[in-house]
Steps between C-alpha positions, in 0.01 A plus 500: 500500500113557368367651221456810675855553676649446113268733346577745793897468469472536117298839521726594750838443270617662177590293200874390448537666188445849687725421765709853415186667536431340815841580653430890370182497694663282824766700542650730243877574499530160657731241340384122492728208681412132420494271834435160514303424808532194718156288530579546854570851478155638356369611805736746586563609102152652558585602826810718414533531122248742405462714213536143331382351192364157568410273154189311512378240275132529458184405228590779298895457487808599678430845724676691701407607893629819552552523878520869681519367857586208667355311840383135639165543437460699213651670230405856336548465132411718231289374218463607124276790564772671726228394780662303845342217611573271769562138470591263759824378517414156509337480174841611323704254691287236323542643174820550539603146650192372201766413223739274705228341707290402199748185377501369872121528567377187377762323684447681812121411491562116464747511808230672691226319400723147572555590866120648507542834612227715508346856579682769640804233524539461152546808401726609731723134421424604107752818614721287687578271230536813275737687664726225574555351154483869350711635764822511254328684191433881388238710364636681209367779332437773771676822508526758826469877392804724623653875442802494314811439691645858403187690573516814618509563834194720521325185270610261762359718771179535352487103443470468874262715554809757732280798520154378622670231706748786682191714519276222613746435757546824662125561503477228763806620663329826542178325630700239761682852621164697557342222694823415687494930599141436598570230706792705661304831563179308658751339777693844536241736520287260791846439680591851529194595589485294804191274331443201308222327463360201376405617196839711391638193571260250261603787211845454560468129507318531191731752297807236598308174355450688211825555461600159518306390115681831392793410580494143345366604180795797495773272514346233297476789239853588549598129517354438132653835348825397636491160367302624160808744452780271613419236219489813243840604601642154539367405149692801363834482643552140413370593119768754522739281633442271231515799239894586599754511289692178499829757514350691758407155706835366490683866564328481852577134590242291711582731821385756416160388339442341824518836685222592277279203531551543882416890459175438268340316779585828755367736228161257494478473874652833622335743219135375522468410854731828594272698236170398650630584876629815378240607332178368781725698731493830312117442539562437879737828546235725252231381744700598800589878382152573489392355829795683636378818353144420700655430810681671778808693402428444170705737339797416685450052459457555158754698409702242742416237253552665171843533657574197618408339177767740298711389763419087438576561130840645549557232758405281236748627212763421717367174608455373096891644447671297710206207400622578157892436573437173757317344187777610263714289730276189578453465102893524465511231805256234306653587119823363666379190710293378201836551284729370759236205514478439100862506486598274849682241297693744282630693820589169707725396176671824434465789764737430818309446831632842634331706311158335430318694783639838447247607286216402676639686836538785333124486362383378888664783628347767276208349577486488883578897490204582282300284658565727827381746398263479280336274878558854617338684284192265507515494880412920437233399276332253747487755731318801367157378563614527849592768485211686371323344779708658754477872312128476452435388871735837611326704290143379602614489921471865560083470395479189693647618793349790539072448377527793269350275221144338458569097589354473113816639328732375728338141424537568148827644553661205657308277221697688230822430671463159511365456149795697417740303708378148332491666133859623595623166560340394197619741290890450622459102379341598186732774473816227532331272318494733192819590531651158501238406208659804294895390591416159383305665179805608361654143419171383379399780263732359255237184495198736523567644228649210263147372518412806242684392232383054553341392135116376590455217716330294259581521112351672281176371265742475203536121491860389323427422140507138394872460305584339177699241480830692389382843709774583736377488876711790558678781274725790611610768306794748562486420862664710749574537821721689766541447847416774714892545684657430211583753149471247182251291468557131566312405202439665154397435155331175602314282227289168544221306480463130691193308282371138667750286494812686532762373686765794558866505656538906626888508607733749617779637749357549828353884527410470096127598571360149497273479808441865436335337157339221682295746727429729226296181326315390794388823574718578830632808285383722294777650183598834506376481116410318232229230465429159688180302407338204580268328235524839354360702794729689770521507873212754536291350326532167626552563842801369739315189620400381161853572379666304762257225467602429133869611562689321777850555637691288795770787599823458602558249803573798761227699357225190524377390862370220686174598742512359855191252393404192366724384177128452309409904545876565376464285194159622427576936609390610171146258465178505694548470860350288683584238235267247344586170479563489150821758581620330756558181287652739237717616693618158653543357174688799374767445810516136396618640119740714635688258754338610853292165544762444738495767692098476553563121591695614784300775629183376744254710327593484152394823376353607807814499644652854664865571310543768785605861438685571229482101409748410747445123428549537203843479287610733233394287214166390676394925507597499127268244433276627676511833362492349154169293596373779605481707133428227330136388734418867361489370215596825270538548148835612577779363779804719504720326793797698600831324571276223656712169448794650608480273889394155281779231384510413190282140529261703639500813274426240229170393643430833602540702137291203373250537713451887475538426105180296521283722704602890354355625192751750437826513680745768599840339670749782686824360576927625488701389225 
């Protein structure tokens, strides 16, 4: 980089210590999200990730680039005076990639000039080199700009630009449909006319090539929208998922929560591509009425078509009941294969063989009935635009027949038919399409609207206070708390504060409230009153991820899981993924302290090893471990483990306690009497 590309990128960025007035002026209302970018990975950061804020060492200090809009080439940022600029995109991947280049330069240069590589070659070896021995690390320090996960929905809309794009949209639509109408009545009007020549025929060839870039940019426009407001409602329904109660999670068992997984992706695909048709058809069908009402037997066609249309919607109600009820029993079909599935082993042990399939019959035959007819009732559906076809073509035959109109309107007659016709059978799939989008709405509304009530992404600017020595990491006062199905509370009255180096035994009959506790002090709960603080600050204040960074709980053993992945991304689930090499070896030595050096001498991979869903391979004691390894490479101020050396024997629970004994500050042991 020259003199004059630094002095360029630092006019063009904002000093670090104004980085919230940066983010105000980037994009207000937005809430910032660290990512650490691969060296690999910066072309496409600047690609996608835009509004961004990109840190830049320069002469003058640390700045920050405050990126508006992405692309390959270039990047539109927005300097100190409010002004954009553009800067190329190339210029920021060397700053960028600057800081863990610089200690491997020298090097680099003596290899190069050793094998005496020159020009254009060297530099583009100098990048070779690079990437491969930097092709493990990260760039810290930049942050992507987002809305809120529980923004408003008219927020959210506004965000993607809804209105202009929609209006954008339709105002091409409207455009493709007037040339495609002047294509049409130039061919009619010379056919019936007995005469067409060379030069009504160039026009029409004309009109249709000009259709054809109309077209593409239409449906590339659609294509984006649809994808743009996919990955908005994706992004909210899993924050909502995430946001459930843990009651409510476990009330509806893993059935059932696949049923609406399966039905987010129909609302996505079914809702905006359905919308879009619908709504391009209306367009179609509003063009059509008022070349009816120009043509021949206009009063009659279009009053034809206002009817027929009442008559698709009715059709239509009765197609999205019986839609409605064949869903209700496909749901109820894969709620009970996915139990029958999670409980195989329990059935073949206990229920007899005669009666293992009667369930499922009875759910297959439900299902084959409503799937009749709501097939019927589709069939109907599929064949209205047909059917207005047929009616317009009877009402437009007595005209045809008999020369009583001007070849003009009957050209622009039979044009409106068939634009009708083809925004009829647009309308019908968009039509369905809605309808099935609003059936499946109902299970996933739940998540929608979870998403309102997620804490912010990213904590808030009130860093946790350094603690004295004898401070208590964590302090509760007259806790609280009730279930929601049940009349007393499960816990009441409830005193304590755990300081750094703490080692505490919580015992008690099984239902006593104990792992109700345990998820009150991580943060999984919130008390129905009192007070719960941590380093003197509370929930709100801190934020959930800050809170469960310094307070970490394994749960129970049937409330913890294994992934279906390598054993390294289970061990290190709650640090920086992908892992630097410096966790990796933490996390292998950490097995080693806790007994599991045999089990990764036996496994291929060592840590890259796949355990398999639900950590088949493993054995009961092996997950506990595991579980346990896992809080502790979180390294908290707090571990509160929940019945967790319940599977180990007692040579082994030995090495274990003295293991977690050595690596938790504070410790919080649930166990029976």
């Amino acid at each position: 980089m020259n003199a004059a590309q630094a002095l360029l990128l630092e006019q063009a960025s904002w000093p670090a210590a104004q980085r919230a007035d940066a983010i105000a002026a980037l994009a207000p209302g937005h809430e910032e999200e660290p990512v650490a970018v691969a060296y690999a990975g910066v072309d496409d950061f600047l690609r996608d990730a835009a509004p961004a804020l990109i840190p830049i060492a320069t002469a003058a200090g640390e700045r920050l680039l405050l990126v508006r809009r992405g692309g390959r080439a270039t990047l539109d940022v927005v300097d100190p005076s409010l002004a954009r600029r553009r800067i190329a995109a190339a210029l920021v991947r060397e700053a960028m990639r600057a800081p863990l280049e610089a200690p491997r330069i020298a090097e680099t240069e003596r290899v190069l000039a050793a094998a005496q590589v020159a020009g254009g070659r060297r530099r583009r070896a100098r990048a070779a080199l690079l990437a491969e021995a930097l092709a493990g690390q990260r760039i810290e320090g930049a942050s992507v700009l987002r809305l809120p996960i529980g923004a408003p929905r008219a927020v959210l809309a506004r965000d993607l630009r809804l209105g202009p794009r929609l209006r954008r949209l339709l105002l091409l639509h409207g455009v493709e449909q007037a040339l495609g109408l002047a294509a049409w009545w130039v061919v009619g009007r010379g056919a019936l006319e007995g005469r067409l020549d060379r030069g009504w025929l160039a026009a029409f060839g004309l009109l249709l090539l000009t259709l054809v870039p109309l077209a593409m940019q239409r449906t590339s426009w659609a294509g984006r929208l649809a994808i743009d407001a996919g990955m908005a409602l994706k992004r909210r329904l899993l924050a909502g998922a995430l946001a459930l109660d843990a009651e409510e999670t476990r009330r509806d068992g893993v059935g059932r929560f696949l049923s609406r997984v399966l039905e987010s992706e129909a609302v996505e695909s079914l809702a905006i591509g359905g919308g879009l048709l619908a709504l391009l058809a209306l367009v179609e069908l509003a063009t059509a009425f008022g070349l009816l009402a120009l043509g021949a037997q206009s009063g009659l066609l279009a009053g034809a078509l206002l009817l027929w249309i009442g008559v698709t919607l009715l059709v239509a109600r009765a197609v999205g009941r019986r839609r409605a009820r064949w869903t209700e029993a496909r749901l109820d079909l894969t709620h009970g294969l996915v139990e029958s599935m999670t409980g195989h082993r329990t059935r073949l042990a206990q229920e007899p063989p005669s009666r293992r399939h009667d369930t499922e019959d009875r759910e297959l035959e439900r299902y084959g009935q409503e799937s009749t007819r709501f097939d019927g009732a589709a069939r109907a559906m599929a064949l209205l635009p047909r059917g207005w076809l047929v009616v317009g073509l009877l009402g437009l035959a007595p005209r045809f027949l008999t020369g009583g109109e001007s070849p003009a309107r009957l050209a622009v007659a039979l044009g409106a038919l068939l634009v009708a016709w083809r925004a009829f059978a647009a309308f019908a799939a968009g039509v369905s399409d809605l309808l099935g989008a609003g059936i499946s709405w109902r299970l996933v509304a739940r998540l929608f609207a979870a998403a309102e009530s997620t804490t912010p992404a990213v904590a808030p600017s009130v860093p946790p206070p350094a603690a004295a020595p004898d401070e208590p990491i964590l302090t509760g006062l007259d806790l609280a708390y009730r279930h929601r199905d049940r009349g007393e509370p499960v816990l009441r009255a409830v005193d304590l504060a755990i300081a750094r180096g703490d080692r505490l035994l919580l015992e008690g009959p099984s239902g006593s409230g104990k792992s109700t506790l345990c998820s009150l002090l991580s943060g999984l709960r919130t008390p129905d009153s009192g007070l719960l603080l941590l380093r003197g600050l509370d929930l709100a204040t801190h934020g959930a991820r800050e809170w469960r960074r310094a307070v970490v709980a394994a749960p129970q053993f049937h409330e913890n899981h294994v992934l279906s992945n390598t054993l390294a991304f289970n061990l290190l689930l709650g640090r920086a993924w992908p892992p630097q090499e410096r966790d990796l070896e933490k996390a292998e030595q950490l097995c080693g302290e806790l007994g599991l050096a045999p089990l990764l001498a036996r496994m291929p991979s060592g840590l890259q090893q796949m355990v398999g869903e639900s950590g088949w391979q493993l054995s009961h004691g092996e997950k506990s471990r595991l579980y346990l390894a896992r809080a502790l490479l979180q390294e908290p101020e707090l571990v509160l483990l929940d019945e967790s050396f319940a599977a180990l024997d007692p040579e082994t629970l030995r090495e274990v306690v003295a293991c977690v004994d050595r690596h938790a500050p504070a410790l919080l042991v649930v166990a029976h009497p």
